[in-house]
C-alpha positions in Angstrom: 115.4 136.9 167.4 113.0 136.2 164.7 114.1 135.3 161.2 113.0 136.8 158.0 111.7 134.2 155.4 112.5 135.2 151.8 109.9 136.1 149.6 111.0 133.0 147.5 110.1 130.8 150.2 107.1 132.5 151.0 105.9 131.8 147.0 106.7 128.0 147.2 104.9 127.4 150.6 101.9 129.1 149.0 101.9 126.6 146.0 102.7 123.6 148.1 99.6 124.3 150.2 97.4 125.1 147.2 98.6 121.9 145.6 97.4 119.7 149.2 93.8 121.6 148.7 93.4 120.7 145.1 94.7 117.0 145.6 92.1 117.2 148.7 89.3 118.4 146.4 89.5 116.1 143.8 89.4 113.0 146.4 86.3 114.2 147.7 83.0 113.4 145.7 81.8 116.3 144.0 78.3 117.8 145.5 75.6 118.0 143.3 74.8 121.4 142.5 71.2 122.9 141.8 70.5 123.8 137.8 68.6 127.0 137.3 67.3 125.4 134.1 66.3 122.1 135.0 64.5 123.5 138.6 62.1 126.0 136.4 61.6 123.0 133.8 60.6 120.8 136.8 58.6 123.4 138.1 56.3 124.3 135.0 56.3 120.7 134.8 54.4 120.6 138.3 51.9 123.8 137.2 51.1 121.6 133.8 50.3 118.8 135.8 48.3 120.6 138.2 46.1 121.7 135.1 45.6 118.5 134.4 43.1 118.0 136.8 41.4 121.0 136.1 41.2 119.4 132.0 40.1 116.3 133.2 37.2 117.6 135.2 35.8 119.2 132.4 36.5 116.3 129.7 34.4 113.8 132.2 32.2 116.5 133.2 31.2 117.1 129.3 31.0 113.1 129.2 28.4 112.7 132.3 24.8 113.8 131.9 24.2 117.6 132.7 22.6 117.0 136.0 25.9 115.4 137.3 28.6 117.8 135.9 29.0 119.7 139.1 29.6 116.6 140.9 32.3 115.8 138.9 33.9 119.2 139.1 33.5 118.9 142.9 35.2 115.6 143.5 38.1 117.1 141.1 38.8 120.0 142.9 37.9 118.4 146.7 40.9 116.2 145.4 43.1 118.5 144.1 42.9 119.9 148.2 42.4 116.8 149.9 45.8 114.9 148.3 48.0 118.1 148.8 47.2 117.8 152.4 47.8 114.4 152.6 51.4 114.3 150.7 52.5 117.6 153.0 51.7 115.5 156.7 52.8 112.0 155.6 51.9 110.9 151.9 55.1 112.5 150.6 57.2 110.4 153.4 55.4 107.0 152.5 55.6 107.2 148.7 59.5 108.4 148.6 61.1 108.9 151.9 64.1 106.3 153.6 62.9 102.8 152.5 61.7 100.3 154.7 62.5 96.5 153.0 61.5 98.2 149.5 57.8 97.5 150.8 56.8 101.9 151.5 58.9 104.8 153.1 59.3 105.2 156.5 57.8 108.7 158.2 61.2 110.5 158.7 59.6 113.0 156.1 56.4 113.1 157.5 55.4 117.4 156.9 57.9 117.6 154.9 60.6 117.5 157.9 63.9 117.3 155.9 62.5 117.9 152.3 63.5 121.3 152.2 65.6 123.6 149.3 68.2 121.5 148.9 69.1 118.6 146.8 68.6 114.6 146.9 71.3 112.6 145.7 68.9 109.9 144.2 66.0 112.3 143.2 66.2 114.7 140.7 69.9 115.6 141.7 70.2 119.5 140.0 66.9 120.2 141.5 65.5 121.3 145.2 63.9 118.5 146.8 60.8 120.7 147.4 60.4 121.0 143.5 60.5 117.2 143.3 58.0 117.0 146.0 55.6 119.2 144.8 55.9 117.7 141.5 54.9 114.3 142.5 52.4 115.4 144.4 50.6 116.9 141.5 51.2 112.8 140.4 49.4 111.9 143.1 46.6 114.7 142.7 45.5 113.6 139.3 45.7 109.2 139.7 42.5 109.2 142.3 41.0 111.5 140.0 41.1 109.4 136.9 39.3 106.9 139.4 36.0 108.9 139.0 35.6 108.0 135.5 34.2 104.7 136.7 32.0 105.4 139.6 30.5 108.9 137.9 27.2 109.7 138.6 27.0 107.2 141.5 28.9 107.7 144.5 28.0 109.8 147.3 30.6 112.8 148.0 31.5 112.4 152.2 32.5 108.5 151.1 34.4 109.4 147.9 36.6 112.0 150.4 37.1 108.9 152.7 37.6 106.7 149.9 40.2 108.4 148.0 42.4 109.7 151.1 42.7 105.8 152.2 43.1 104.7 148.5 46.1 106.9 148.4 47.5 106.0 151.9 47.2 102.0 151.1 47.5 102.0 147.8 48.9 105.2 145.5 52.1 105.6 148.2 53.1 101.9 148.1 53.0 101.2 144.6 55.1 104.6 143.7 57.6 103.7 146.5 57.9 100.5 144.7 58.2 101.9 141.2 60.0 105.3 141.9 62.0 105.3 145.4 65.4 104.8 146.4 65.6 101.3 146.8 62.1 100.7 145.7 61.6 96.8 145.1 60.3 96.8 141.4 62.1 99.9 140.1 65.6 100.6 138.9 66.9 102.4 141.9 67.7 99.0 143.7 64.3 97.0 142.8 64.2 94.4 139.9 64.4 97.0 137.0 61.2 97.9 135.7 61.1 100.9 133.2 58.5 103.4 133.9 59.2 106.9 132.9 55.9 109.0 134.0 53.8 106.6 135.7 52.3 103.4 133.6 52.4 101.4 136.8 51.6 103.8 139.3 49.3 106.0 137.7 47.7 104.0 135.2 47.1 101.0 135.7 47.0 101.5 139.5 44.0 103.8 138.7 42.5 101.5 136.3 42.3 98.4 138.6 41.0 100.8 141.3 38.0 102.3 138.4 37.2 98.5 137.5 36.7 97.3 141.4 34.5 100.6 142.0 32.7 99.5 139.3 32.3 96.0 140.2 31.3 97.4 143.9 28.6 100.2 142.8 27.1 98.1 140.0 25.5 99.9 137.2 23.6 103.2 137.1 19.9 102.9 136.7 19.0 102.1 133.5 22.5 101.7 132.3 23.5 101.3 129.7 20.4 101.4 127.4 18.5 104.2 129.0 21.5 106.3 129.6 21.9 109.7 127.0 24.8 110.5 125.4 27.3 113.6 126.3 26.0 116.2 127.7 28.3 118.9 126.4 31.1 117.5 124.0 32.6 120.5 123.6 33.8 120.6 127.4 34.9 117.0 127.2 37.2 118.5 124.1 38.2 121.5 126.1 39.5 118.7 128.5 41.1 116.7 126.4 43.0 119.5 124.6 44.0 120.5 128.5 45.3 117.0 129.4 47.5 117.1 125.9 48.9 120.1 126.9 49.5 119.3 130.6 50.7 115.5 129.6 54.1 117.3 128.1 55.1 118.5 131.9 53.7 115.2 132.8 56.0 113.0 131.2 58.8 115.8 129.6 59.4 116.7 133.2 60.3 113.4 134.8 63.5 113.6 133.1 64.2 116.1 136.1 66.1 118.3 133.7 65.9 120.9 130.6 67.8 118.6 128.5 67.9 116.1 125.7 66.0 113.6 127.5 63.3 116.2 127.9 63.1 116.8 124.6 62.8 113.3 123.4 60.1 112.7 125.7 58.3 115.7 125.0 58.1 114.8 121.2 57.5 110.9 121.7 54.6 112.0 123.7 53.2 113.9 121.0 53.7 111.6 118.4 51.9 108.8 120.4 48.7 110.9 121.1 48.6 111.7 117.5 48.8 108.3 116.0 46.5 106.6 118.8 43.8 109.7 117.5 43.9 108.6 114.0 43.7 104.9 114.9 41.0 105.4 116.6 39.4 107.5 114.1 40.1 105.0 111.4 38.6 102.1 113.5 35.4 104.7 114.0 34.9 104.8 110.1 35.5 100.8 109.6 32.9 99.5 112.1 30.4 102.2 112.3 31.0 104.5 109.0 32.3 107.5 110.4 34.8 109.2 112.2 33.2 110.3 115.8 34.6 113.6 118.0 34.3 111.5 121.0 36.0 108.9 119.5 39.3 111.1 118.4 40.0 112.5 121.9 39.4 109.3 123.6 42.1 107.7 121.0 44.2 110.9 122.0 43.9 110.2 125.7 44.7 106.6 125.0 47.9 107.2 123.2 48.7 109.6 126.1 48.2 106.8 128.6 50.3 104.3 126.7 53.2 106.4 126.2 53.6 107.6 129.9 56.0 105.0 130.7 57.9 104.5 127.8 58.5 108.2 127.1 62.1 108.9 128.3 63.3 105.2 126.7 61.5 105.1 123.1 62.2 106.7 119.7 59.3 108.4 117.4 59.3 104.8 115.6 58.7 103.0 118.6 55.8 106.1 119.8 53.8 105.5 116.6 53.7 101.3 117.2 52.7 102.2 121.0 49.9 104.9 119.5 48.7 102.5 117.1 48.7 99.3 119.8 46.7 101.9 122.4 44.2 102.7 119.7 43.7 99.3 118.9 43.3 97.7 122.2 41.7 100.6 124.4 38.8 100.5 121.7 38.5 96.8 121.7 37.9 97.5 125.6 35.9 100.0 125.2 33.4 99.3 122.3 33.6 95.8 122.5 34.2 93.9 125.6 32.7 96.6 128.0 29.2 95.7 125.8 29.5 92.2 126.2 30.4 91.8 129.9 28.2 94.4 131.0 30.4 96.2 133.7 29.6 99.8 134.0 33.0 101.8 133.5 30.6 104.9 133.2 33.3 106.9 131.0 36.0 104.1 130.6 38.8 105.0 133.3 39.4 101.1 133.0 38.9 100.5 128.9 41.6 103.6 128.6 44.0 104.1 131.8 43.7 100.5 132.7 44.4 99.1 130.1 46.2 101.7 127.7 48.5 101.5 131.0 49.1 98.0 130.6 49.8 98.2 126.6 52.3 101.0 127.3 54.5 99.5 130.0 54.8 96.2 128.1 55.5 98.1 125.2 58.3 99.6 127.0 59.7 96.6 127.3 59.5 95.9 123.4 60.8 99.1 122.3 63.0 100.5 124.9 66.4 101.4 123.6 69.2 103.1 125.7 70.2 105.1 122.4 67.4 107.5 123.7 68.4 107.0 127.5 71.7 105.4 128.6 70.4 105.0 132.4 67.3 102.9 130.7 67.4 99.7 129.1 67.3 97.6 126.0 63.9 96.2 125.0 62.6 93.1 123.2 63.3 94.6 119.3 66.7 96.1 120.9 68.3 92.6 122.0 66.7 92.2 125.3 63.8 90.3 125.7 64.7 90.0 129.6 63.3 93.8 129.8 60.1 92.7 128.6 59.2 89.9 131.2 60.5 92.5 133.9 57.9 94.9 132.2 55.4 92.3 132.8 56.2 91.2 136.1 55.8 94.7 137.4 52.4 94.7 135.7 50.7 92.1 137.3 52.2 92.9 140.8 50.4 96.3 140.5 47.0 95.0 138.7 46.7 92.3 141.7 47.6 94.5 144.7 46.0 97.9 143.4 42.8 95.5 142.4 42.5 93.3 145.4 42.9 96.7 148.1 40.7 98.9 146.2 38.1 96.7 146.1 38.4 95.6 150.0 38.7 99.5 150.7 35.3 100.2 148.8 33.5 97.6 150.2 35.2 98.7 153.8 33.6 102.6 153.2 30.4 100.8 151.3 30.4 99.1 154.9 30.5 102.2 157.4 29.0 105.0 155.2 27.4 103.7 152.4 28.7 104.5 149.1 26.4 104.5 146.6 23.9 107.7 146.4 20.1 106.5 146.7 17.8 106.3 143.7 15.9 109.0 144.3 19.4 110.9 144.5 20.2 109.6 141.1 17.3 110.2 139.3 17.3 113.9 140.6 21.2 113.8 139.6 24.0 114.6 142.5 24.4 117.8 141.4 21.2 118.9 143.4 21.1 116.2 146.1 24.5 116.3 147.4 26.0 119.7 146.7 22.4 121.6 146.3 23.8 123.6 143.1 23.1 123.4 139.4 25.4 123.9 136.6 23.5 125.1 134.4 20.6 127.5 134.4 17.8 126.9 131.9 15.3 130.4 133.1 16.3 133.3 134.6 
């Protein structure tokens, strides 16, 4: 015979059992959970960036001589195609996927096996791990392209295709998986604690020493630089620049992974920064050569872009205006001053201003970094930790030596097997016609 249970008893068994599941729940680590907010901040971010290598085609296109703008378009958008392939089959998986002795990822990723719409634990937890993916990869779309600043007008296309995909096997994917990965041996997730927000190291000055190498390798253009003109068309080249301004917000605002505060601070030291790195330029213009120049504003503006990408989620406005005014400073001593008296061709100074404005800023992050502005940063030099700083620097000269010494082995390897340079006929004719058989301009119809 079966008893009945009284109602009373019924109630307490309920509350018992709903106690053991709460208890239960709040032992277990909570999941992280996927923010509507931060995903479509992270994803703009990605579309701005992607612009950004439209904007800098047409700022080094209005810099090259009009029988070479095409070319420069070209090798823009033929990157644009050729890196998206690349991170999709196995960039993507040696840049950020499991770590292999904090030296590159492993190819457990490889076509975006595993990277699918849910979240990483280490990367941009509230986010898909698609939308970080396709973010960095616009990262790793626009680096090779700041490359061609050096080797304009010069280099054939079919080697430039082969160039940049090994460049950003050997060299793009290693040094972000050392900055940026999980476990990454000169970052803060597990590597010796170097600070860079947006990409000082690994876009920067990893492109710079790559632009001086190629420039070192090709040599000068013919009659460089004496017989060379001037910008073609300035008013592209300011067209550009205004693009890359407006793209650099996603560029560094973004890598706080979220909609928030940090965002915010970011987004407003980065604008700060290019302002003051503008006017210090400017100001220098009118000092040593009596006036204020357009190409030397949105140079100064590109500068001050450069040198705040790592130092843009760890710095107040204070600190943005001493990095602005220390990018101005030294990016035009590289460029109107040293460039002249070494003689290197660095055809539209990829070196003078991502080189080296990428070196200012990421030792500068290690003067003014404070964790006031980012608790998961660090202290800099002016915030009671000069330690920061000579991590900063460390991390510096790991990536000018490795990215210098490969780039320049890899261009001599392609100079070696498929020549790099474009003949002199080719560019006296300019490689607009010669290699792509187009022109960008017509002059009668």
């Amino acid at each position: 015979m079966i008893k009945k249970i009284k109602p009373g008893l019924i109630a307490l068994m309920i509350i018992q059992m709903a106690g053991m599941a709460c208890a239960q729940d709040a032992s277990a680590p909570a999941m992280p959970q996927i923010s509507a907010g931060d995903t479509s901040w992270v994803l703009t971010g990605a579309a701005l960036v992607m612009l950004m290598t439209p904007g800098l085609a047409f700022f080094y296109g209005g810099l090259v001589r009009r029988k070479n703008i095409l070319s420069v378009l070209m090798q823009c958008f033929m990157i644009l195609c050729l890196v998206t392939i690349q991170w999709v089959l196995f960039g993507y998986s040696l840049a950020f996927g499991p770590d292999i002795k904090g030296l590159i990822g492993s190819l457990h990723w490889a076509g975006l096996s595993g990277v699918g719409p849910g979240v990483h634990a280490v990367y941009m937890p509230t986010v898909p791990h698609q939308a970080f993916m396709i973010f960095q990869a616009m990262f790793a779309v626009i680096t090779p392209a700041l490359i061609i600043g050096a080797f304009a007008e010069r280099m054939r296309f079919l080697p430039f295709c082969l160039f940049t995909l090994l460049w950003l096997t050997l060299v793009y994917c290693p040094v972000a998986h050392w900055v940026w990965a999980d476990r990454g041996m000169l970052g803060t997730f597990g590597g010796i604690g170097a600070l860079d927000f947006a990409g000082g190291t690994v876009v920067h000055i990893n492109a710079g020493m790559a632009a001086l190498a190629s420039a070192f390798v090709l040599g000068r253009r013919q009659g460089a630089p004496a017989k060379i003109s001037p910008p073609h068309n300035l008013p592209f080249a300011v067209l550009g620049a205004g693009l890359l301004w407006f793209g650099w917000f996603g560029f560094n605002s973004a890598s706080a992974g979220s909609s928030g505060q940090l965002a915010a601070s970011a987004f407003v030291v980065t604008h700060v920064a290019a302002a003051t790195a503008g006017i210090t330029w400017s100001l220098l213009d009118i000092i040593f050569n009596n006036r204020a120049t357009v190409l030397g504003i949105i140079t100064g503006i590109v500068a001050g872009l450069v040198a705040i990408t790592p130092a843009a989620g760890f710095v107040t406005p204070m600190g943005a205006i001493g990095i602005g005014i220390g990018a101005g400073i030294v990016c035009y001593i590289f460029v109107s001053v040293l460039k002249p008296f070494f003689g290197y061709d660095d055809a539209l100074d990829a070196f003078g201003v991502h080189g080296i404005g990428g070196i200012w800023g990421a030792i500068a992050t290690g003067i003014w970094a404070t964790k006031m502005v980012n608790a998961g940063g660090a202290n800099g030099l002016l915030h009671g930790n000069p330690i920061q700083l000579w991590i900063q620097i460390k991390a510096v000269l790991v990536t000018i030596v490795y990215s210098f010494v490969v780039s320049f082995f890899l261009l001599r390897l392609v100079n070696l097997v498929c020549g790099l340079r474009a003949s002199e006929e080719s560019e006296r004719i300019g490689l607009d016609l010669t290699e792509h058989r187009e022109v960008g301009y017509t002059l009668l119809d």
